[in-house]
C-alpha positions as CSV (number, residue, x, y, z in Angstrom):
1,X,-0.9,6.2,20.3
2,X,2.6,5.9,19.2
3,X,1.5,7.2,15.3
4,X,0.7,10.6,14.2
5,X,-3.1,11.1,13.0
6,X,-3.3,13.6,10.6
7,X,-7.5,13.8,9.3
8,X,-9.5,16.6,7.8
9,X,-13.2,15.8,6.8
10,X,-13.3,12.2,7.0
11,X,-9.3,11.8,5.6
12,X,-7.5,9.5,7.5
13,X,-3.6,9.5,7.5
14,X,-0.9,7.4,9.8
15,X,2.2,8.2,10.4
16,X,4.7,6.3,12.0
17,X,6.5,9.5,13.4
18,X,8.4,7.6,15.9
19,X,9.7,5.5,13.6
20,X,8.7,2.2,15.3
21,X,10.1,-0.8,14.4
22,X,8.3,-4.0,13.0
23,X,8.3,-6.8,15.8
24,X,7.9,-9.1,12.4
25,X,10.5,-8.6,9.7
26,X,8.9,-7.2,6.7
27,X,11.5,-9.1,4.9
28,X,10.4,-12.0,6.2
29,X,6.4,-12.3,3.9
30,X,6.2,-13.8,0.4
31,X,3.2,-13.2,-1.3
32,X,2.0,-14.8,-4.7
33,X,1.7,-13.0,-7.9
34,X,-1.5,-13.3,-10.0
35,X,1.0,-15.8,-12.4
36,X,1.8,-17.7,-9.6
37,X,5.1,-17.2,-9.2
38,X,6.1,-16.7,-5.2
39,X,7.3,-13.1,-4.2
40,X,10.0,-12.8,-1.6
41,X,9.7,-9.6,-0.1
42,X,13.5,-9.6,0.9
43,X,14.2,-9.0,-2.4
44,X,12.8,-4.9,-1.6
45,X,15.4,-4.3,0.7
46,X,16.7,-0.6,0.2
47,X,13.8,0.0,-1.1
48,X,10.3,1.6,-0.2
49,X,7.5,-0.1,-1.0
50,X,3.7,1.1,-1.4
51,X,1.2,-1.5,-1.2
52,X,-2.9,-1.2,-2.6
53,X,-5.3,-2.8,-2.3
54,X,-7.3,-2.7,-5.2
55,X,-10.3,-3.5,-7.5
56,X,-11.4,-2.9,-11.5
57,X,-14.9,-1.7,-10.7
58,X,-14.7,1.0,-7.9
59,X,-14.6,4.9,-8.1
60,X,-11.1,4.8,-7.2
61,X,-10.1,2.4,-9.9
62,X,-8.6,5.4,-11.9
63,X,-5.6,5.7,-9.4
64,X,-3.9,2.5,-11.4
65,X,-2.4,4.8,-14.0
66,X,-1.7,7.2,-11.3
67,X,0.2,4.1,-9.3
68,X,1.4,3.2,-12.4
69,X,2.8,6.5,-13.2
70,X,4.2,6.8,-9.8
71,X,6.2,3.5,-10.3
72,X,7.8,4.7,-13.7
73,X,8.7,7.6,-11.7
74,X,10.2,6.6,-8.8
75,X,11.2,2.7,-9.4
76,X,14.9,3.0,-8.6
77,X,14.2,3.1,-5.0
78,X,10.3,2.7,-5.0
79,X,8.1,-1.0,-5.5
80,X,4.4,-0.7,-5.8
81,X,2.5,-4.1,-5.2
82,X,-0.9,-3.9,-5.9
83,X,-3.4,-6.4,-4.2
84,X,-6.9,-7.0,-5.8
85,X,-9.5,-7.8,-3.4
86,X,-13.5,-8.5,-3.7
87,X,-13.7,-7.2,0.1
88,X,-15.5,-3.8,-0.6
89,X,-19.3,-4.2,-2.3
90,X,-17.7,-7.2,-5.2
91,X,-16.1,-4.5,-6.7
92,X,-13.5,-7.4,-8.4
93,X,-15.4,-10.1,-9.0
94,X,-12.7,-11.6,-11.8
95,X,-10.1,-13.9,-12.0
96,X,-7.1,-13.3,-11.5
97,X,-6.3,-13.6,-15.4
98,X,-9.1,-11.3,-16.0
99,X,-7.3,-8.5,-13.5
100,X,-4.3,-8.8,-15.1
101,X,-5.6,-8.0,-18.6
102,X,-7.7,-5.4,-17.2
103,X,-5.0,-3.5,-16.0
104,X,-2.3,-3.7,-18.6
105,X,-5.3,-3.1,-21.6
106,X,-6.5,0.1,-19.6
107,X,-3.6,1.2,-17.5
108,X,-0.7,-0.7,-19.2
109,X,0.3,-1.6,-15.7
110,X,3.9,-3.0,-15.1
111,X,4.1,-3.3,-11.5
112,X,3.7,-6.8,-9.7
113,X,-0.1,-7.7,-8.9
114,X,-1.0,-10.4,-6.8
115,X,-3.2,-12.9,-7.1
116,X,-6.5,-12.0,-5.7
117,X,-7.1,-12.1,-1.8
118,X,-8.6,-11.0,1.9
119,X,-7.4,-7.9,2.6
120,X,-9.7,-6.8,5.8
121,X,-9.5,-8.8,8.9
122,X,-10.8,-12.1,8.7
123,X,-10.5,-15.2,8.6
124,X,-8.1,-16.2,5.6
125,X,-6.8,-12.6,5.6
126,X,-3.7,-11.9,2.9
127,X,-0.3,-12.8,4.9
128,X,0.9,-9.2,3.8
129,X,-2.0,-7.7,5.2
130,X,-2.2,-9.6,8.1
131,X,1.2,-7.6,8.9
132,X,0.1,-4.4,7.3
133,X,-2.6,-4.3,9.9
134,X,-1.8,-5.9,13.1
135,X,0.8,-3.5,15.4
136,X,1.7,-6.7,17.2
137,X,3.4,-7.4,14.0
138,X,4.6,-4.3,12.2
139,X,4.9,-2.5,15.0
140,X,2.4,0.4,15.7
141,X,-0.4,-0.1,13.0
142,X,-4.1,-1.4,13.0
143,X,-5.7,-0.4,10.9
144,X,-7.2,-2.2,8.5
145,X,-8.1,-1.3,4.8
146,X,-11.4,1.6,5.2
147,X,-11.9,0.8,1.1
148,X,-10.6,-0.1,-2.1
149,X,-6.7,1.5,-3.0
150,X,-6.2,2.2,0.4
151,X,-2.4,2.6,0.5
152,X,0.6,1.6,3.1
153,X,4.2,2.7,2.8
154,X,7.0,1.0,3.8
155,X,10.2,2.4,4.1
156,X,13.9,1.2,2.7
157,X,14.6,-0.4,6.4
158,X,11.7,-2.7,6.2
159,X,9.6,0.0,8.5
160,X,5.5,0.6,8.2
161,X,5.8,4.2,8.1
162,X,2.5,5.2,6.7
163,X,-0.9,4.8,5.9
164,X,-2.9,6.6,3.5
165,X,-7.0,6.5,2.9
166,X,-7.9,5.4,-0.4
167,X,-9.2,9.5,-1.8
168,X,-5.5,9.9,-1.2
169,X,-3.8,10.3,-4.9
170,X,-0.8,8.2,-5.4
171,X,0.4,11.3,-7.1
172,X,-0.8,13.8,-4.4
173,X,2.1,16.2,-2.5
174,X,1.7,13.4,0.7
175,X,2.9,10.9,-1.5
176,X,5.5,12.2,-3.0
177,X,7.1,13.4,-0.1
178,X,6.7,10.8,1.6
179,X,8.4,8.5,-0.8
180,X,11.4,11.1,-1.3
181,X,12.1,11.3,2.3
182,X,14.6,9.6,3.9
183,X,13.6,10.3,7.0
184,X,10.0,9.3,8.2
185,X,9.3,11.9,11.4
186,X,7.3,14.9,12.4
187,X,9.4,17.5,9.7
188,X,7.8,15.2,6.9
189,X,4.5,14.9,8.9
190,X,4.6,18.6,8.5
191,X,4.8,18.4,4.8
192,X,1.8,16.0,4.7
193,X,-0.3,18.5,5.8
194,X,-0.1,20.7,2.9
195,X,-2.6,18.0,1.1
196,X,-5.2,18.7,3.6
């Protein structure tokens, strides 16, 4: 396997540490937000982007002001998309309306959300996730979502550099130094550790 496993008691991180490149332009998906409007990812060139899956009723739920936080921080050169799903024991059963006021009432979220979708592999699977997921598409990567907030990085050249289990804090050292880094390899893989 081209990507790095790093794991430690059930913790599973990816790393793309030979930098891989996409066979399917990142650039290339749209997804659509929870107002409806259409996203064109080409817009986040030169930037990195985290994308979530997420959901209002899980354990994890918490990390929104965490990703939220992470976004105020970092939004110069950092996009975080989040992507509610029902996929994990109905754990968002609303509408899409009803997500959106969920999060900006309790976690005054400002980053895009998008309208409400199949994140695991299926059929009628997100578009994004579909890419996120499939190595004959982004390169090296298969796996899917293990849980709600499960988080995947990609970098400012359009490139799936990592994947992060969903106990992973937005906030956490593995994170952060991922999303400072400008170059995804084994030095920053070394870094990564330090969480574990």
């Amino acid at each position: 396997m081209r990507a790095r496993k790093i794991t430690g008691s059930k913790i599973l991180v990816l790393n793309n540490s030979t930098n891989t490149k996409p066979k399917t332009s990142f650039y290339n998906l749209q997804a659509i937000a929870n107002n409806g409007t259409a996203i064109n990812f080409e817009q986040f060139k030169g930037k990195k982007a985290l994308l979530v899956n997420t959901a209002s009723d899980c354990g994890y739920t918490g990390q929104y002001e965490e990703l939220e936080k992470l976004y105020q921080q970092y939004k110069q050169r950092l996009i975080v998309i989040g992507f509610p799903a029902n996929d994990f024991k109905e754990q968002e059963k609303g509408s899409d309306e009803e997500i959106a006021q969920f999060c900006t009432i309790n976690y005054r979220i400002t980053f895009p959300l998008m309208k409400k979708s199949i994140v695991i592999k299926s059929p009628g699977q997100n578009e994004v996730f579909q890419w996120l997921t499939d190595k004959n598409k982004n390169g090296w990567n298969d796996q899917q979502p293990v849980w709600n907030f499960s988080k995947y990085l990609v970098n400012e050249e359009g490139i799936l550099s990592w994947y992060f289990d969903p106990s992973i804090s937005p906030m956490s050292n593995s994170a952060i130094n991922a999303i400072r880094s400008k170059l995804e390899g084994d030095q920053d893989s070394k870094k990564i550790t330090q969480d574990f």
